[in-house]
Phi, psi and omega in degrees: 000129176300137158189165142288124184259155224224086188287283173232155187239340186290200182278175135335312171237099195306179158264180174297354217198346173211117219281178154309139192282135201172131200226133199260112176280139178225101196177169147011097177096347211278200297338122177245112186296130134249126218065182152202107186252040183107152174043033154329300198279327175273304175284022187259306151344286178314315163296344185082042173225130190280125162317337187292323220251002185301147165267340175158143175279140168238156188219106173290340140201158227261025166308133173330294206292355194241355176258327216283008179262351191287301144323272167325323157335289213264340179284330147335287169316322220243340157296329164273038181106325194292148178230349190282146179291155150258119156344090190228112175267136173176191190288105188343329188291306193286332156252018147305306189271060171239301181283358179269306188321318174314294175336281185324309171280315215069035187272114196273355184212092187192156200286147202281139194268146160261099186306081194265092194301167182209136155252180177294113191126302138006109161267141168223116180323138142241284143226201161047042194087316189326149176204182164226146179249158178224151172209162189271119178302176163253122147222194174248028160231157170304134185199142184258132140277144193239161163238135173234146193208157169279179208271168134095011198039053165262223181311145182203149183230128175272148153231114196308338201054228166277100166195150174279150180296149182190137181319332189285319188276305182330322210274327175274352148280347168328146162039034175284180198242301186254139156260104145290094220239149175270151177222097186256343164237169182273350160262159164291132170236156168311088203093009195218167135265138165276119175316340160273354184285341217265027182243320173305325200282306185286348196281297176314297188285009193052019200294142173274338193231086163301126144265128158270168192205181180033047188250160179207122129335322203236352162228012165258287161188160148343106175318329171307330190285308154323312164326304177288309173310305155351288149317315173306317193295353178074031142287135184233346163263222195277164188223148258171153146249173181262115185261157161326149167099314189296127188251141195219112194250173174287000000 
């Protein structure tokens, strides 16, 4: 069964119970990294997916909390053995500054990445028809929303990445079964979501399942409350906050 495992689920300023937000595809083209928000290698470990065996990193955009495990990555991998390049995807921008991060630390022993540019718009295959589409969020870096999706207009799951609601990702959620949506403040803000906006984004695209991701109890709000805002916002199906850990199929 296709599915996404949910690596981290927090903010910027993790919690006690939840790292940076970052998630691993186990499906169709997989293990497909998204993101890497620290202790990558180890929370991968944890899902039960080998890190050695990734098919490639997608980086949705180069904000700290979502590059900063990627260096220990590949330094990781290549103290366990992999020697084959990895694949690392995103927006030309975001893998400027990546590859200056790399520099910059000086990681002189790690698997070498191979620098796959992507733009806003772009499907890139994976397998068995599966494929993913992108569109460019509103934030304040350049940042991709992915849709994965089945062949033939079946299942798809969004995952919004960094963004204030905005037509283009409204528009690459239609009719997805699942929205991984982030809801990081309790008002609407600039470059961000509110569980209620991110319950108005699922409510619209018609999604049967809203995840919230880039959540914090303490700096968003309390989850029930969120929950209930969900609702304000005129989402009516099932609804979540997102845990570490959490595997969420297709």
């Amino acid at each position: 069964m296709p599915r996404m495992i949910l690596l981290g689920t927090g903010t910027g300023l993790p919690d006690i119970d939840r790292g940076n937000t970052h998630m691993v595809w186990a499906g169709p083209g997989g293990p497909l990294l998204v993101d890497a928000g620290g202790s990558t290698y180890e929370r991968l470990l944890r899902a039960g997916v080998d890190p050695q065996g990734l098919a490639g990193v997608l980086v949705t955009h180069s904000h700290c909390d979502h590059i900063n495990g990627l260096p220990g990555l590949i330094f990781s991998m290549r103290l366990g053995g992999r020697e084959a390049p990895l694949p690392i995807y995103g927006l030309e921008p975001t893998l400027a500054i990546l590859r200056a991060s790399i520099e910059a630390m000086r990681v002189e022993y790690y698997v070498p990445p191979e620098w796959r540019p992507v733009e806003a718009g772009d499907t890139l295959p994976l397998s068995e028809g599966w494929q993913i589409r992108t569109a460019l969020t509103a934030h304040s870096r350049p940042c991709l929303a992915l849709r994965f999706e089945a062949p033939a207009g079946g299942r798809a799951l969004l995952y919004s990445a960094d963004t204030e609601p905005c037509p283009a990702v409204q528009a690459l959620a239609a009719g997805a079964q699942v929205l991984i949506h982030e809801a990081t403040t309790p008002e609407p803000f600039a470059g961000h979501t509110s569980p209620r906006q991110a319950g108005a984004v699922a409510a619209a695209a018609g999604a049967r399942r809203l995840v919230l991701v880039h959540y914090s109890p303490r700096w968003t709000m309390p989850e029930a409350d969120a929950l209930a805002e969900v609702r304000a916002g005129g989402f009516d199906g099932l609804a979540e906050v997102g845990r570490d850990g959490q595997v969420i199929e297709i």
